[in-house]
PDB file as gemmi writes it, atoms N, CA and C in Angstrom:
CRYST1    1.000    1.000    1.000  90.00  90.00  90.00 P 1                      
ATOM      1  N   UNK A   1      -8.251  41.406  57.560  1.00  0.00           N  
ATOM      2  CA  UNK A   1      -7.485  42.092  58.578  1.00  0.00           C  
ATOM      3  C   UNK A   1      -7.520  43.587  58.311  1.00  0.00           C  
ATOM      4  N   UNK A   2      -7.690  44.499  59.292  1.00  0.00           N  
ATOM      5  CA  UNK A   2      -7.865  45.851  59.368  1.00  0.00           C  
ATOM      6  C   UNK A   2      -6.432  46.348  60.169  1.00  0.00           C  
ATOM      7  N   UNK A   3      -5.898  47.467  59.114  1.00  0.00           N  
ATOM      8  CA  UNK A   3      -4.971  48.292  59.552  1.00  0.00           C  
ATOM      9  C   UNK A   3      -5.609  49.448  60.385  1.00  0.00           C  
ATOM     10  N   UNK A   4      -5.219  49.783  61.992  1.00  0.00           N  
ATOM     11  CA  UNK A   4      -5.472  50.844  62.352  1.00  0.00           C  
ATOM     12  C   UNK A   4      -4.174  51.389  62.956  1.00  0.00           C  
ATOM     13  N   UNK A   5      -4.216  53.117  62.903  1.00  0.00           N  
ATOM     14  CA  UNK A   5      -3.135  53.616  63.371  1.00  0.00           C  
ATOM     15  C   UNK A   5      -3.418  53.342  65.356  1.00  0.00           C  
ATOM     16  N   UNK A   6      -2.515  53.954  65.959  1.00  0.00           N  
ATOM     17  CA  UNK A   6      -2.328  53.681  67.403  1.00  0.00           C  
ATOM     18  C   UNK A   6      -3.203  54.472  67.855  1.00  0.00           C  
ATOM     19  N   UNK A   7      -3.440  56.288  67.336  1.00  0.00           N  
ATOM     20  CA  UNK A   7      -4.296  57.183  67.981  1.00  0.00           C  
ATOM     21  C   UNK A   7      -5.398  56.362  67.855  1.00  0.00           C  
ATOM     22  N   UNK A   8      -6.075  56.049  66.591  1.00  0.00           N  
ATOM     23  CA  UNK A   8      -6.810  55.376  66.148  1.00  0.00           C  
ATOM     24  C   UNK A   8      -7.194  54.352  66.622  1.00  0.00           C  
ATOM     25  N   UNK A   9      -6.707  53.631  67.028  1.00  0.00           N  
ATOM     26  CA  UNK A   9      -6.753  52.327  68.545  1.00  0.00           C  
ATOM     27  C   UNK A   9      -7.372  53.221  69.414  1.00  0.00           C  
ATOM     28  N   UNK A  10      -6.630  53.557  70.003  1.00  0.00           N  
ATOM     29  CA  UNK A  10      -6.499  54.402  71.459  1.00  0.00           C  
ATOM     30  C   UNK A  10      -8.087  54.980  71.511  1.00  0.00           C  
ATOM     31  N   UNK A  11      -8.129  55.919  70.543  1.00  0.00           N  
ATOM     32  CA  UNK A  11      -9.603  56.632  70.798  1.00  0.00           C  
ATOM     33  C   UNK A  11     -11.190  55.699  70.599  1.00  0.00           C  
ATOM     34  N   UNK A  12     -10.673  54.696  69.552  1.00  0.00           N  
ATOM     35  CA  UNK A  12     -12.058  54.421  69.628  1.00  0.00           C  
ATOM     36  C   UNK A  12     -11.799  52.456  69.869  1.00  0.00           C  
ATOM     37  N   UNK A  13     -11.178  52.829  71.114  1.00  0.00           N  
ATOM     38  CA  UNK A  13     -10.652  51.453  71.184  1.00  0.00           C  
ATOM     39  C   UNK A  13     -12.067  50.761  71.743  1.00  0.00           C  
ATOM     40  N   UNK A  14     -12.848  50.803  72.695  1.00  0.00           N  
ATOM     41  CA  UNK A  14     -14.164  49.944  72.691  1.00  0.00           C  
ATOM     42  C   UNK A  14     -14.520  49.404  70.989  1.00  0.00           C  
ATOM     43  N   UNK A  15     -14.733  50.076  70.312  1.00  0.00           N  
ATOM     44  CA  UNK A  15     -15.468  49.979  68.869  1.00  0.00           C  
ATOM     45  C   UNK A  15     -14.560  48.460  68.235  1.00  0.00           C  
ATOM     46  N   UNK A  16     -12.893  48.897  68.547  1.00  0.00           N  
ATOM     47  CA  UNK A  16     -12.333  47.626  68.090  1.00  0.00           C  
ATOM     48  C   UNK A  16     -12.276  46.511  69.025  1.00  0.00           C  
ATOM     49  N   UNK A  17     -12.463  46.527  70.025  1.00  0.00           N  
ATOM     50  CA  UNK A  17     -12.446  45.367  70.902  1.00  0.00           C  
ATOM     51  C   UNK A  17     -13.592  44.439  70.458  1.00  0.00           C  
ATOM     52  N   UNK A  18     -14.833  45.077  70.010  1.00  0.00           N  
ATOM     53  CA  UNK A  18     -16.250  44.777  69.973  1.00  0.00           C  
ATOM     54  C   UNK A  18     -16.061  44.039  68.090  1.00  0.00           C  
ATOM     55  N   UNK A  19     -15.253  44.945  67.713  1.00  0.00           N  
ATOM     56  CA  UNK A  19     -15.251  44.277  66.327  1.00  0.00           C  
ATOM     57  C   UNK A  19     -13.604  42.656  66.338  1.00  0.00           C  
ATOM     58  N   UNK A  20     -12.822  42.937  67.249  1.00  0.00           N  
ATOM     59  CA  UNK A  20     -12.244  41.542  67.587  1.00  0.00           C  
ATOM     60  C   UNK A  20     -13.171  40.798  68.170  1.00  0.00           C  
ATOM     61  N   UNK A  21     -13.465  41.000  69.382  1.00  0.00           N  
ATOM     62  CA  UNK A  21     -14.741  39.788  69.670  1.00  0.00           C  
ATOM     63  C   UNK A  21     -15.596  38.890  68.609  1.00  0.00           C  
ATOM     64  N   UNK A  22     -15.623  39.795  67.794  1.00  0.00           N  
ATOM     65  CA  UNK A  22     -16.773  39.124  66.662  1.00  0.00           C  
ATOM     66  C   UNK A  22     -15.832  38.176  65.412  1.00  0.00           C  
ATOM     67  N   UNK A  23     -14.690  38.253  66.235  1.00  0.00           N  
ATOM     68  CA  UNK A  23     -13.490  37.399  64.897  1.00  0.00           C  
ATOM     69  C   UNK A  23     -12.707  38.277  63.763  1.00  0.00           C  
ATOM     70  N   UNK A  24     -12.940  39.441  63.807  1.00  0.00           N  
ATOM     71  CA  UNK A  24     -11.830  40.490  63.022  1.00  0.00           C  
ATOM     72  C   UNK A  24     -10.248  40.641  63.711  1.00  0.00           C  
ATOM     73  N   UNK A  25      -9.453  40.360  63.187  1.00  0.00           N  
ATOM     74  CA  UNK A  25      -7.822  40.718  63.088  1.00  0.00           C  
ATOM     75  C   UNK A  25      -7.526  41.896  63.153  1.00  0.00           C  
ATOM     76  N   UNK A  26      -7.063  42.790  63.861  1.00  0.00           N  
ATOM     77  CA  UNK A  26      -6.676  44.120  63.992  1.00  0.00           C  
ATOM     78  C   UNK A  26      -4.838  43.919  63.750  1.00  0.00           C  
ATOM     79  N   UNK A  27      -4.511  45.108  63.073  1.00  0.00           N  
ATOM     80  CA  UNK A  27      -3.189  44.974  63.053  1.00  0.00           C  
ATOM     81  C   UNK A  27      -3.219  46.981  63.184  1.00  0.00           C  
ATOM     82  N   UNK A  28      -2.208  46.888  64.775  1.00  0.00           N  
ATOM     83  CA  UNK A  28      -2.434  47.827  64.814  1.00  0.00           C  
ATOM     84  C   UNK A  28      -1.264  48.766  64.436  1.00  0.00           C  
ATOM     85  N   UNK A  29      -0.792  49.992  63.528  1.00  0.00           N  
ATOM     86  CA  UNK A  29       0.067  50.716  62.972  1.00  0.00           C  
ATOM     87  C   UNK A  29       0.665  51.712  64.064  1.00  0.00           C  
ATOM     88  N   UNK A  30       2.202  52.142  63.566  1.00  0.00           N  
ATOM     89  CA  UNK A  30       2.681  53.144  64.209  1.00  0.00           C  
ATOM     90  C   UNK A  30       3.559  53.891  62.718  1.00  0.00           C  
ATOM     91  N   UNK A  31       2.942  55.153  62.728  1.00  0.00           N  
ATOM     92  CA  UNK A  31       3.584  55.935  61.462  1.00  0.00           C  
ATOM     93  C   UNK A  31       3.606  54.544  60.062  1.00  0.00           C  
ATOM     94  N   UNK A  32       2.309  53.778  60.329  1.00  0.00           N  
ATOM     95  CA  UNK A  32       2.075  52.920  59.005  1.00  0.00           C  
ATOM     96  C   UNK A  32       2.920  52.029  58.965  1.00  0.00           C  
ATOM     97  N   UNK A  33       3.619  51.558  59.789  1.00  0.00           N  
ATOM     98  CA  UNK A  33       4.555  50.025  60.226  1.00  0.00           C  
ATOM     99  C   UNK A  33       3.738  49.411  61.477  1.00  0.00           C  
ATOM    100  N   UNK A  34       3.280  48.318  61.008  1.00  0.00           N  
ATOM    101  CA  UNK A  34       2.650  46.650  61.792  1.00  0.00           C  
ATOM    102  C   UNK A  34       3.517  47.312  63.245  1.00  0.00           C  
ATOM    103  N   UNK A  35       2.504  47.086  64.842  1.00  0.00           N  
ATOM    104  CA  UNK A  35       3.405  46.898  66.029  1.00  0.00           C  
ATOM    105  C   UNK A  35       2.781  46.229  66.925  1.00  0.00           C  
ATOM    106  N   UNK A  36       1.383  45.952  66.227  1.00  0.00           N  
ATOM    107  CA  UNK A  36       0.809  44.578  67.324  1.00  0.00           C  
ATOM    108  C   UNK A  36      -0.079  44.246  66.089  1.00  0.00           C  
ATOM    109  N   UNK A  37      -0.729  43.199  66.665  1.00  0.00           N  
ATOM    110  CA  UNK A  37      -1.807  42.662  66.461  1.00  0.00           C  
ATOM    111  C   UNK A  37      -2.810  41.869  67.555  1.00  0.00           C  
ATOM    112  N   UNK A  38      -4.205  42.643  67.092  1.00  0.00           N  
ATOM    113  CA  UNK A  38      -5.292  42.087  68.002  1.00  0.00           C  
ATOM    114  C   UNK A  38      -6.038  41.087  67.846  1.00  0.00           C  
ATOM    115  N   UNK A  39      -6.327  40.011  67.854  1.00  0.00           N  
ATOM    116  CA  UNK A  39      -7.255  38.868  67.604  1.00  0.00           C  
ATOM    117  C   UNK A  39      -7.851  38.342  69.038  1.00  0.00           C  
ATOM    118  N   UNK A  40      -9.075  37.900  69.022  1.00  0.00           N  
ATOM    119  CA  UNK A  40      -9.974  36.906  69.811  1.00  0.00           C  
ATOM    120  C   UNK A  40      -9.521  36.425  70.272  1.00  0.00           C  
ATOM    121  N   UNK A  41     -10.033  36.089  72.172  1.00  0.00           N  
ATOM    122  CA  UNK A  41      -9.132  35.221  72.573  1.00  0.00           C  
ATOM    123  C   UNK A  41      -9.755  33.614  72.626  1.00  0.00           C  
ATOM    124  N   UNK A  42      -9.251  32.711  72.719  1.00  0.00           N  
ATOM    125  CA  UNK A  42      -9.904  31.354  72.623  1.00  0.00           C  
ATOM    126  C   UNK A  42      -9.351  30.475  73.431  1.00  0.00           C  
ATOM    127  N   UNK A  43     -10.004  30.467  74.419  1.00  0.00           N  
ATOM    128  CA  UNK A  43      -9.251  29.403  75.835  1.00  0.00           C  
ATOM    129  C   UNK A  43      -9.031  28.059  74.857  1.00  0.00           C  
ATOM    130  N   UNK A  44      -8.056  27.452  75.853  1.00  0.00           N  
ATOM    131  CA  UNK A  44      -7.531  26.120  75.778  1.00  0.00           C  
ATOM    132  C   UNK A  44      -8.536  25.265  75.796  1.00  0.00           C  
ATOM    133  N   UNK A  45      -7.888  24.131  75.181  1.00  0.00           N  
ATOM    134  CA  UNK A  45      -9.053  23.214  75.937  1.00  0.00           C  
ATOM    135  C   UNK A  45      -8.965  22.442  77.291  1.00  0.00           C  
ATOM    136  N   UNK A  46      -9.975  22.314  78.045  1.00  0.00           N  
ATOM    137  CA  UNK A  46      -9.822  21.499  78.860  1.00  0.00           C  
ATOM    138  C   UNK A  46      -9.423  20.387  79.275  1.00  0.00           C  
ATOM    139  N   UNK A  47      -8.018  20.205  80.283  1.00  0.00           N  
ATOM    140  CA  UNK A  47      -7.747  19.257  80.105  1.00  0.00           C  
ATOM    141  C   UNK A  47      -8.101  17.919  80.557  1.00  0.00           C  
ATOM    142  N   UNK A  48      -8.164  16.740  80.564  1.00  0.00           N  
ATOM    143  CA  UNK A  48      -8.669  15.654  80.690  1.00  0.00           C  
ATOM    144  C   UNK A  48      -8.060  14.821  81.787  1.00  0.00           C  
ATOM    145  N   UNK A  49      -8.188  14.971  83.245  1.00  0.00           N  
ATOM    146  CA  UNK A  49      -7.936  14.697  83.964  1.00  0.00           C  
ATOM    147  C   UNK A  49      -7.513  13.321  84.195  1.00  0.00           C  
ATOM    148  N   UNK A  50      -8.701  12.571  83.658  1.00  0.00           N  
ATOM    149  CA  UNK A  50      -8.652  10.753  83.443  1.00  0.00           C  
ATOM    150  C   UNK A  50      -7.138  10.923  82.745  1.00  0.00           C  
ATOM    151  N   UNK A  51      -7.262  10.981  81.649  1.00  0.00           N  
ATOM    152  CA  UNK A  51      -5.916  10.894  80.385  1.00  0.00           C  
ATOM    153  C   UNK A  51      -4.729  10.944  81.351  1.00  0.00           C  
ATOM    154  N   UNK A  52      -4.797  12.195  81.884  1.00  0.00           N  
ATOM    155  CA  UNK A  52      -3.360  13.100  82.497  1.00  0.00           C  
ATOM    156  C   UNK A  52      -2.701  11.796  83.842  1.00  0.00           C  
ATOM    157  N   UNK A  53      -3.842  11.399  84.501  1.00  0.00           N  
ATOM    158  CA  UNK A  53      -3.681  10.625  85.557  1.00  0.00           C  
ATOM    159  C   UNK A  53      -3.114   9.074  84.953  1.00  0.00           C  
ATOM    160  N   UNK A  54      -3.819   8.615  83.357  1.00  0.00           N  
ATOM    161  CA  UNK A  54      -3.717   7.332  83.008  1.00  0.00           C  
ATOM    162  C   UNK A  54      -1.913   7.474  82.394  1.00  0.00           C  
ATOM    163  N   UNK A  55      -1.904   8.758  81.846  1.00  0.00           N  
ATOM    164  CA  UNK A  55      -0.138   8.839  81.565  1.00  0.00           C  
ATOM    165  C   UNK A  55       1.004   9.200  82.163  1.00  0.00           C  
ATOM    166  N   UNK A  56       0.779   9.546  83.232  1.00  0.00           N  
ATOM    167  CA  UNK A  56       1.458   9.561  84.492  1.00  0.00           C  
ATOM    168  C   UNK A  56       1.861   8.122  85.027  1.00  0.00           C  
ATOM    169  N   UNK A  57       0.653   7.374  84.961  1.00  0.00           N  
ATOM    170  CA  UNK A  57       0.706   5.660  85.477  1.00  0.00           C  
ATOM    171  C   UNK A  57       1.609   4.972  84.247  1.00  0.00           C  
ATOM    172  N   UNK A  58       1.349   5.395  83.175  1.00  0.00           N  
ATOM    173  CA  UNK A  58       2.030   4.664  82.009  1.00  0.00           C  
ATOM    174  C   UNK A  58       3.897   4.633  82.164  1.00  0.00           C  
ATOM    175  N   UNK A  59       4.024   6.357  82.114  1.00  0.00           N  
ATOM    176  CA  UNK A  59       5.447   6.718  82.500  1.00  0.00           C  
ATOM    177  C   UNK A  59       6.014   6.161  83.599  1.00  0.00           C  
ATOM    178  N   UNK A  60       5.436   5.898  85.065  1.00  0.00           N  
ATOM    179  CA  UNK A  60       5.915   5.069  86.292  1.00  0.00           C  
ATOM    180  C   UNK A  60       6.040   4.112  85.944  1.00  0.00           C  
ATOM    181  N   UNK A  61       5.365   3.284  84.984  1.00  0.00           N  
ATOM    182  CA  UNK A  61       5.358   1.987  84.661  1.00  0.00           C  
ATOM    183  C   UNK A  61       6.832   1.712  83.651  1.00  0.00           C  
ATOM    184  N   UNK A  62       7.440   2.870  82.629  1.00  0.00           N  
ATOM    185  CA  UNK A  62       8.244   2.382  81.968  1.00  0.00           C  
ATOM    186  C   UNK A  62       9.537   3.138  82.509  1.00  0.00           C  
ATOM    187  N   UNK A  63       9.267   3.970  83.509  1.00  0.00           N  
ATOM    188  CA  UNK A  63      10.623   4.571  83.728  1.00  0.00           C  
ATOM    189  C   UNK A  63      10.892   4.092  85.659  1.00  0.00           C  
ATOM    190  N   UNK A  64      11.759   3.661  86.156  1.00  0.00           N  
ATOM    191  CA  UNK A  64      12.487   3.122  87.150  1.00  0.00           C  
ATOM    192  C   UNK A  64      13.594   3.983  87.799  1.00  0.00           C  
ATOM    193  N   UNK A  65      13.396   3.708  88.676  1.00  0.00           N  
ATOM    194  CA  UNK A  65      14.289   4.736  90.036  1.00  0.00           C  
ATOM    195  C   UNK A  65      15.646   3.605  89.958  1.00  0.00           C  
ATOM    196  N   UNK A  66      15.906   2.548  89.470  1.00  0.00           N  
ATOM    197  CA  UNK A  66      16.457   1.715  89.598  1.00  0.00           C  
ATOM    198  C   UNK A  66      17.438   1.029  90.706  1.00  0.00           C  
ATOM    199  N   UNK A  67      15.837   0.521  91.622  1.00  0.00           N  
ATOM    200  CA  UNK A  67      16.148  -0.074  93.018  1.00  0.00           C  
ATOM    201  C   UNK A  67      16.100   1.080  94.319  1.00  0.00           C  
ATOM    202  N   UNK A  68      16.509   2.835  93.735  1.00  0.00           N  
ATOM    203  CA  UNK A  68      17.022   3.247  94.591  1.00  0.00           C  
ATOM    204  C   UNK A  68      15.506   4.255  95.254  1.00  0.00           C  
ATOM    205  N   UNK A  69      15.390   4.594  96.406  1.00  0.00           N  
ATOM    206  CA  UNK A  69      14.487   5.386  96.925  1.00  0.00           C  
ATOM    207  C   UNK A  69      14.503   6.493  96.493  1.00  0.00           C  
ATOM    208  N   UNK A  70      13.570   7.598  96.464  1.00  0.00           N  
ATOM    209  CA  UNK A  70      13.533   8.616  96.413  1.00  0.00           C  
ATOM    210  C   UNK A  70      14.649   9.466  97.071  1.00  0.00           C  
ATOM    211  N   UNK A  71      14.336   9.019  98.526  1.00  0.00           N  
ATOM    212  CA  UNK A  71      15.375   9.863  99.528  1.00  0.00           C  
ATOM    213  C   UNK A  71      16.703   9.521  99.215  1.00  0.00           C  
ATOM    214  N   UNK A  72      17.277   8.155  98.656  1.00  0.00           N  
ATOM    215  CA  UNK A  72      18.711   7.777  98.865  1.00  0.00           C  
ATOM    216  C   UNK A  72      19.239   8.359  97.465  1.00  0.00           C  
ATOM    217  N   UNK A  73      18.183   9.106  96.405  1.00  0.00           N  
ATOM    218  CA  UNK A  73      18.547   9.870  95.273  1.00  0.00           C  
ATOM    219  C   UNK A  73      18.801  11.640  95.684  1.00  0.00           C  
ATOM    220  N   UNK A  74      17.748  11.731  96.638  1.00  0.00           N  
ATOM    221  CA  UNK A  74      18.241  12.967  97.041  1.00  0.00           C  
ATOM    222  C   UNK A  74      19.869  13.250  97.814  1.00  0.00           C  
ATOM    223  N   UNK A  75      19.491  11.766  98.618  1.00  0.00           N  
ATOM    224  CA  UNK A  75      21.185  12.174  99.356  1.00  0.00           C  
ATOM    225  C   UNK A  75      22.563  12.445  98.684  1.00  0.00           C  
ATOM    226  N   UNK A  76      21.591  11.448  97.774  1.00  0.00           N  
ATOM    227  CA  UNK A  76      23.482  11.095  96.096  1.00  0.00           C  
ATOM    228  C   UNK A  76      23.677  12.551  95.666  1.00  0.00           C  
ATOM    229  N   UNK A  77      21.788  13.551  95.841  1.00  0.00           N  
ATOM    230  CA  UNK A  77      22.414  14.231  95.107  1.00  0.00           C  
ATOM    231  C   UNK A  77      23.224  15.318  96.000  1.00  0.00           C  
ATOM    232  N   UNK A  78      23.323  15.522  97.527  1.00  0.00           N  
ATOM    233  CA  UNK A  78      23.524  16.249  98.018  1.00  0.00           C  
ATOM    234  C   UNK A  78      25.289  15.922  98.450  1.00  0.00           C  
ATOM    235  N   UNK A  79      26.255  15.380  97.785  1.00  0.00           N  
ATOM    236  CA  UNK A  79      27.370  15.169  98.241  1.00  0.00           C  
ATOM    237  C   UNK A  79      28.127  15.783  96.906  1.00  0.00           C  
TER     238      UNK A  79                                                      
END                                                                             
């Protein structure tokens, strides 16, 4: 991890973007006290549509409206 001051950011900030990209930690200083830090970004992973759809079906399956409709839950809740 590399300490840089803020001017120091600021001016030759391409140079550090190019050296985060490549997996370096920036920790960037103000008067020599930590006030960010820069690291790589790394998307999520993708999520799995099958899965998401098969646990959705699982949860309907163990959780129950018990007897009552959708709508006759909305009405209960509107009194």
């Amino acid at each position: 991890m590399k300490k840089v001051g803020i001017y120091e950011a600021k001016t030759h900030f391409t140079k550090w973007i190019d050296q985060v990209a490549e997996g370096e930690t920036l920790i960037i200083t103000r008067h020599g006290k930590p006030v960010a830090i820069m690291n790589s970004y790394e998307p999520a992973d993708k999520t799995d549509l099958k899965q998401v759809k098969n646990e959705l079906r699982h949860l309907r399956k163990e959780k129950t409206l018990k007897g009552q409709s959708v709508r006759q839950m909305i009405e209960e809740g509107r009194r």
